[in-house]
N, C-alpha and C positions, 0 to 999 in steps of 0.2 A: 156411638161407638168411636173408640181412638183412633187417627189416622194409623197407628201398626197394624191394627187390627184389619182395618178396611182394609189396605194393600197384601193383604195376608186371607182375605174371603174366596179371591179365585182360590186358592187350594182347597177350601172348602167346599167351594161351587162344583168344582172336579169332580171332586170324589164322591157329594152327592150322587152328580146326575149320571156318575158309572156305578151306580148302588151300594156304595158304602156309607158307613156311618164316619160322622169327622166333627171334631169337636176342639175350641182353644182350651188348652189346661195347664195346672202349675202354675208358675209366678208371675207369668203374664197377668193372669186372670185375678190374682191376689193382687198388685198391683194396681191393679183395673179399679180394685174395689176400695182402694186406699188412695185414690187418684193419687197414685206416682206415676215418674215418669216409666214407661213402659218399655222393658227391657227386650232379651230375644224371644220370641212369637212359639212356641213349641202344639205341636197340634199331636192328638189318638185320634187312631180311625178303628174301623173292623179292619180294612184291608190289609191283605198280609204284604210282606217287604216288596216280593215281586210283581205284586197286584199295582204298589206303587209306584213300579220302577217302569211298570206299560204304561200306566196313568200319564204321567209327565217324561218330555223328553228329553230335561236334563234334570238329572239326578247324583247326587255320590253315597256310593255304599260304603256308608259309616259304622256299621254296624246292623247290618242284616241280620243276621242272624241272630242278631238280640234285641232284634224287629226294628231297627234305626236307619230312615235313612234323608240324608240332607233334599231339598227341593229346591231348585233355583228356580229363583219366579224374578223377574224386571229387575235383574242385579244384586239379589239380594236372597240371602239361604234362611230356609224353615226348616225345623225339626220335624220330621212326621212318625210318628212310633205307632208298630201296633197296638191295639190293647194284648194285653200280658199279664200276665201272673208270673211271680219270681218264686224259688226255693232253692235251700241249700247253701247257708252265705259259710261257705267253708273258711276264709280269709276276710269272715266279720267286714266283707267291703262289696265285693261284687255275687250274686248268684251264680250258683254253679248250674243251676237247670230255670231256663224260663218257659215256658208254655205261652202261646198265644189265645185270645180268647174273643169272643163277641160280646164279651159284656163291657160297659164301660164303669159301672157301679165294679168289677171286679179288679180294672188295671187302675180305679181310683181308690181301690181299700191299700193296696201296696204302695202307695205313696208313704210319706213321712207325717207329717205335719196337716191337720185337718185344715189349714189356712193353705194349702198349698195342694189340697184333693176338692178342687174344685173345678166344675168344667164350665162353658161357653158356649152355648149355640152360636151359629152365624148371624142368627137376628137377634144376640144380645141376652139371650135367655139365661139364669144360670142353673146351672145342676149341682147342687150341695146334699150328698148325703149323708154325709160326717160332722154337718154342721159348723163348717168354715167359717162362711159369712157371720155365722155369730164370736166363734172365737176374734176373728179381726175383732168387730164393734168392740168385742170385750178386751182385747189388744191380751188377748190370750194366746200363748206357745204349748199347742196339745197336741201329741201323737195320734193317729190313725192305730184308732186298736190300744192294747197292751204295748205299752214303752218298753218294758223290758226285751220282748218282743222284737220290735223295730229298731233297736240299739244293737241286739244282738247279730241282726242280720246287717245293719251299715252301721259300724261306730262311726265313723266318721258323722253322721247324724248328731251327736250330743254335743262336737263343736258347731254344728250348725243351727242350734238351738240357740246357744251363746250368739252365735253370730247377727240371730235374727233380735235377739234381745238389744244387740248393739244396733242394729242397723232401722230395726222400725220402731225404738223404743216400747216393746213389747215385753211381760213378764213369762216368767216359766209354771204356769200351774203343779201345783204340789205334789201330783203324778210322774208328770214329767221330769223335775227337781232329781226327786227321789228317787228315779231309774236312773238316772243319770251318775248319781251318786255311788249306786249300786254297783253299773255297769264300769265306770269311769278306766278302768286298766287293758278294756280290751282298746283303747286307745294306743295301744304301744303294738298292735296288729296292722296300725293304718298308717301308710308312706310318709312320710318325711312333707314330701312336696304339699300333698294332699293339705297336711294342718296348717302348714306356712298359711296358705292362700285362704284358709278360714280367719287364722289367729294375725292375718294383712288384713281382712275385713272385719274383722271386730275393731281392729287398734282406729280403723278409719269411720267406724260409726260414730251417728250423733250421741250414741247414749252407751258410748265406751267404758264411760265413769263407771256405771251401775253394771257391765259385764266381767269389769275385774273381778269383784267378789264375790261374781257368783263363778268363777273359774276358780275361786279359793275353795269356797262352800260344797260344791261338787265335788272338789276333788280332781279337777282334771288337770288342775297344774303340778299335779306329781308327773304327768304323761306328756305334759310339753318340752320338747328340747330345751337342757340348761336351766330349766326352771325348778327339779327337783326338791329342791332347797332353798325356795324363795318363794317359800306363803309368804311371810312378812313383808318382802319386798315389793311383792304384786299387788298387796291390800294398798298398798301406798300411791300406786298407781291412778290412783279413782284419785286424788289430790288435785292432779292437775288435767286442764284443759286441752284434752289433746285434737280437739277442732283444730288450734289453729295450726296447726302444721299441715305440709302438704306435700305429700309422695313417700314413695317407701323410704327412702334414706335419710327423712326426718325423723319417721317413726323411730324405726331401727337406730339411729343415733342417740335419741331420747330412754328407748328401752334398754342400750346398754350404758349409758350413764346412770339411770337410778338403781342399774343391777350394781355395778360399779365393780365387773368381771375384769381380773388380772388378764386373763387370755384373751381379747376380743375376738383374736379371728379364730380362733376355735371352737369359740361361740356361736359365731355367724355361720362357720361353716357345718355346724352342727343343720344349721336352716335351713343349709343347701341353697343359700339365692346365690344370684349372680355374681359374678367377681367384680363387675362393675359395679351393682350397690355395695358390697363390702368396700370397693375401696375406697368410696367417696363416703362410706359410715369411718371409717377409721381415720379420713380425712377430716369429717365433720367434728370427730372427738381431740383428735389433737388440736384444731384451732380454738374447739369447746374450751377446752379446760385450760389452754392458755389464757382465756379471756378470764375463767373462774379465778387463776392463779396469778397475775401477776397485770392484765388488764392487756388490751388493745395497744399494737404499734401499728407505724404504719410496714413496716417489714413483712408482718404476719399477715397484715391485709395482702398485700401483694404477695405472696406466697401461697394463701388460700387461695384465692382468686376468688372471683362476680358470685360461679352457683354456693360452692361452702360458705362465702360471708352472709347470703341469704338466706338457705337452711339452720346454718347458726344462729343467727341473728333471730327467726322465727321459734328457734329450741331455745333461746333465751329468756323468750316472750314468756313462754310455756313455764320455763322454770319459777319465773318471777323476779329473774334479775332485770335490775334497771338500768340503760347504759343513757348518760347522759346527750351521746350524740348518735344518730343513726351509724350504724358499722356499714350499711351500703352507701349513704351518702359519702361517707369518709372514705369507701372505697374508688367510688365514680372520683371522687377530685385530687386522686393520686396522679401524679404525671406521668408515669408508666404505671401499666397493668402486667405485661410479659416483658420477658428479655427481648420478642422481637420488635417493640417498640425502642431501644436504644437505636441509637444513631448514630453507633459504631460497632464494628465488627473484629473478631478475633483478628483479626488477619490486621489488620488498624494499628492494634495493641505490636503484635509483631516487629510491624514494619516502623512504626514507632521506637519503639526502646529497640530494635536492632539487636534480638535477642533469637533465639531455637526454642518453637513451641515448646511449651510444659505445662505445667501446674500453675505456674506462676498466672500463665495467661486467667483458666475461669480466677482465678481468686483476685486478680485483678480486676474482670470484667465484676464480681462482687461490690466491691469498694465503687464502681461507678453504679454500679445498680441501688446501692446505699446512699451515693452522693445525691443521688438526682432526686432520691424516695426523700431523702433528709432537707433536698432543697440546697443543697449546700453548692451546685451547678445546676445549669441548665443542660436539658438534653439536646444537644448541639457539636457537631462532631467535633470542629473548632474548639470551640470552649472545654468540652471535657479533655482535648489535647493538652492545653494548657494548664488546665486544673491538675490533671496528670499530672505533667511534667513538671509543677512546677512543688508538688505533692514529694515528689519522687523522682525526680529528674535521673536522669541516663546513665 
């Protein structure tokens, strides 16, 4: 068994020897059987939330009442859930009524994905009654039950079908597909945030290529923000290699150059991410398409600065453009990177030409920030005095 697992057995050992039932389930346990690396530890037990909350003497109530509640154990939190039965998905997202239960065959038929209704003894055992273990070998994505079913009580599930197709190179059996296709509009029932964080891990899987078109095929790119009107655009997607990129504001920079949206931040904001990814994606797009239009100076290096010349340089890659010099190398052997490496200051300029701050001063500090970038001076308070003045004299 994996070390998460082991440092995760006293909770197990607990709840046994106070007579409950407790078991690892979900994606740990999928994982388990794909040997990936092993993500957060989620355990069912019979015992109910406050059964748990005497059990161990640190706890946080995460949701109690919808049988959840965190475990601290040696610095580190587990999920411990009753078993449960859900109904009434009023908002196609969360149950309106859950019921607790003693069966563990009962809080594993309300799972999603038979690869994901799997459980764990503490010795290693597994309990498949939906026949997971097989869908995995078969690298099969199949619902628990009737799809139609399970979509209608959590849309958000059919982008997580896509998701799994991205992330474990796994296909969508024909049942699945097909409900999916059916259901695809109550996607516009499911939060904003919610899809982001799917349609961020799809773009970041290995097998992103092959998730494009089946988000065309579906149908569920009528129901993703901005994408309404961009089948075409999205089938294009699977083109490129979108491995090599790394972090959201690569992505996000790449998907809005191949959309090629007049409004970007409208776009973005449609996604609801952070204002910090937005600004360094519309930062990554305008040194983008400088480089596409008109090529590389050293101005624009130094203006983007260290992280946008490396995010671009790698959306480059992607695209397929070839630049005959590295854009980070060219960036490191600029003499200056920021204005506060000059070595002079406004106040310099001032007392220099013996002038009343203005305008005059940054667009003057310009022209030095151009000399030194052009090589035309050295960055030397001396010397740009005189380069100055002898530029411009008094």
């Amino acid at each position: 068994m994996k070390e998460p697992f082991r440092k995760a057995k006293a909770i197990l050992t607990k709840l046994h020897n106070n007579g409950y039932e407790a078991y690892f389930v979900g994606g740990s346990v999928r994982d388990h059987l794909l040997d990936r690396p092993i993500g957060d530890i989620d355990i069912a037990t019979s015992a109910l939330p406050g059964q748990i909350m005497a059990v161990f003497p640190k706890t946080i109530d995460v949701g109690a009442v919808h049988g959840t509640v965190i475990v601290l154990h040696e610095g580190e939190q587990f999920e411990v859930t009753t078993f449960r039965t859900e109904e009434g998905y009023e908002d196609y997202r969360r149950p309106s009524h859950v019921e607790f239960v003693t069966s563990l065959h009962e809080d594993l038929k309300r799972r999603d994905f038979t690869m994901n209704a799997i459980a764990m003894t503490i010795n290693g055992d597994i309990i498949d009654p939906f026949n997971g273990k097989q869908a995995i070998e078969e690298k099969k994505i199949q619902t628990v039950g009737d799809p139609n079913e399970r979509f209608r009580e959590d849309a958000l599930r059919m982008m997580r079908a896509v998701r799994f197709l991205s992330q474990l190179s796994f296909f969508l059996c024909k049942d699945t597909q097909s409900a999916i296709r059916k259901n695809a509009q109550l996607l516009e029932k499911i939060s904003v945030e919610r899809i982001t964080i799917e349609f961020e891990k799809i773009l970041a899987g290995p097998n992103c290529q092959e998730a494009f078109p089946t988000l065309v095929d579906t149908n569920l790119v009528q129901y993703i923000p901005g994408f309404e009107n961009e089948t075409k655009s999205l089938a294009t997607f699977s083109t490129y290699n979108w491995n090599q990129l790394k972090g959201r504001s690569e992505y996000w920079t790449l998907v809005c150059h191949l959309l090629d949206k007049q409004d970007i931040k409208s776009f973005l904001r449609q996604w609801k991410l952070p204002n910090k990814i937005t600004e360094q994606v519309i930062k990554n797009l305008i040194c983008l398409e400088s480089i596409l239009l008109k090529g590389w100076n050293k101005r624009l290096l130094y203006d983007s600065g260290k992280d946008c010349i490396q995010q671009v340089e790698r959306v480059l890659g992607v695209l397929g453009t070839y630049q005959e010099v590295s854009l980070s190398e060219m960036y490191n052997k600029l003499p200056i990177k920021q204005r506060s490496d000059i070595m002079i200051t406004g106040a310099d300029l001032i007392r220099w030409y013996d002038r009343k701050p203005g305008k005059w001063v940054s667009e003057t500090f310009e022209r030095v920030e151009n000399g030194i970038l052009e090589q035309s001076v050295e960055n030397n308070q001396e010397m740009i005095k005189e380069w100055l003045l002898s530029c411009n004299p008094k």
